[in-house]
C-alpha positions in Angstrom: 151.9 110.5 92.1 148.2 110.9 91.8 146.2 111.5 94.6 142.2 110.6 95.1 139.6 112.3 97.4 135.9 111.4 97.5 133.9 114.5 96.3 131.3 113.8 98.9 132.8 113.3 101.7 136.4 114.5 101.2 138.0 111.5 102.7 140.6 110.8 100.8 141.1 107.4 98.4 144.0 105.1 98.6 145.3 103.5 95.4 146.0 100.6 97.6 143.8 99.5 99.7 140.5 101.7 98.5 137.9 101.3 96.1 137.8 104.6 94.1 134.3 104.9 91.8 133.9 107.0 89.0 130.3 108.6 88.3 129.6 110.2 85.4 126.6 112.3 84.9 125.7 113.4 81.3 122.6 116.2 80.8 121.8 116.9 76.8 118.8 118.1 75.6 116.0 115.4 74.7 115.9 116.0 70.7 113.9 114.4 67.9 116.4 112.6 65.8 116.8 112.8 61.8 114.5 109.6 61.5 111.2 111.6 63.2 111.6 109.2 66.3 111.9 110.8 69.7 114.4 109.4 71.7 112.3 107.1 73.2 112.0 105.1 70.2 108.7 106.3 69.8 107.4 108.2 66.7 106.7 112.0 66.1 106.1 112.3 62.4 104.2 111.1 59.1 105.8 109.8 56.1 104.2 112.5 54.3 105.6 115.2 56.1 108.4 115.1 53.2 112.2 116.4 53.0 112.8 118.7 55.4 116.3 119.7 53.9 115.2 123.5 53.6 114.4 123.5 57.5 117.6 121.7 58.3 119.9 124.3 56.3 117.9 127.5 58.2 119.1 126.0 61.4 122.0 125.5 60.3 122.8 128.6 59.3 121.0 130.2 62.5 123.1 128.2 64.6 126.1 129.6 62.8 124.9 133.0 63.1 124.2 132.6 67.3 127.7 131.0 67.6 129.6 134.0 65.7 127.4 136.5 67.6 128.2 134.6 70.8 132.4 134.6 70.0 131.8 130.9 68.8 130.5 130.2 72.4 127.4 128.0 71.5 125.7 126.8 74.6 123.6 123.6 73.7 122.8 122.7 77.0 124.9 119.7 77.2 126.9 119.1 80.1 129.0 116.2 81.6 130.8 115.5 85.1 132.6 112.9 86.6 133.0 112.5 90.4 135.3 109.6 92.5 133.9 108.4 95.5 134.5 105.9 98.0 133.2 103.1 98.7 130.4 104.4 101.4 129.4 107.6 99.7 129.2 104.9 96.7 126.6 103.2 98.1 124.8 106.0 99.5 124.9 107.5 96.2 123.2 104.8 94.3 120.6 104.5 97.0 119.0 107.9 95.9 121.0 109.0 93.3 119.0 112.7 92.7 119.7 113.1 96.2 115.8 112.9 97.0 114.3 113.7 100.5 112.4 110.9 102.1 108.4 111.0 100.9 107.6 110.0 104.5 107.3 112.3 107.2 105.5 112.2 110.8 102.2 114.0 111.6 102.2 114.7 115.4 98.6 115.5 116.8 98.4 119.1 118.8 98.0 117.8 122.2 
C-alpha cells in the first residue's frame, strides 16, 4: 500500500480523507528554436541569415564529442521534480511560490 507524506511539512497524506497535490517544477535552458524565434515568440534573426545546416552539424558533433568525453553524461541543464503536498502547504505554496521574503519591512527610529 502506498503511503503519502507532504515534502514540506512531513505530515503525512491520507488516501482517504486528504487532498494529496502534485507540483512539478521543470528548469531547461531558454533556447532559440530552429525557426530563429526565441521562446517568447519573439524574433531573433533575418531571413537572410541563410541555412545554417553547417553550424547545426558542428554542434552536433561537439555535443557528441562532450558526451563521450563525459562517459555519455551530458548535462544540459534540464531538470524536473515533483513534490506532494497537502492541502495547507498547498496553499501556502501557491501564495509565493519561489519562496520569496516579504518586500516590507519596519524602520524603527533610534530613540
Amino acid at each position: 500500500m502506498l503511503h503519502y507524506s507532504c515534502d514540506i511539512c512531513k505530515r503525512p497524506i491520507s488516501m482517504h480523507s486528504d487532498v494529496r497535490h502534485v507540483v512539478k517544477i521543470e528548469v531547461f535552458p531558454a533556447v532559440d528554436d530552429m525557426t530563429g524565434n526565441h521562446v517568447d515568440g519573439s524574433s531573433c534573426c533575418n531571413e537572410e541569415d541563410g541555412d545554417h545546416l553547417e553550424e547545426m552539424q558542428e554542434l552536433l558533433e561537439s555535443i557528441d564529442e562532450r558526451s563521450a568525453d563525459q562517459d555519455g553524461l551530458f548535462d544540459d541543464g534540464t531538470l524536473s521534480m515533483r513534490f506532494d503536498l497537502c492541502d495547507n502547504c498547498r496553499q501556502r505554496f501557491v501564495k509565493n511560490p519561489l519562496g520569496i521574503k516579504s518586500g516590507k519591512q519596519l524602520d524603527f527610529s533610534n530613540n
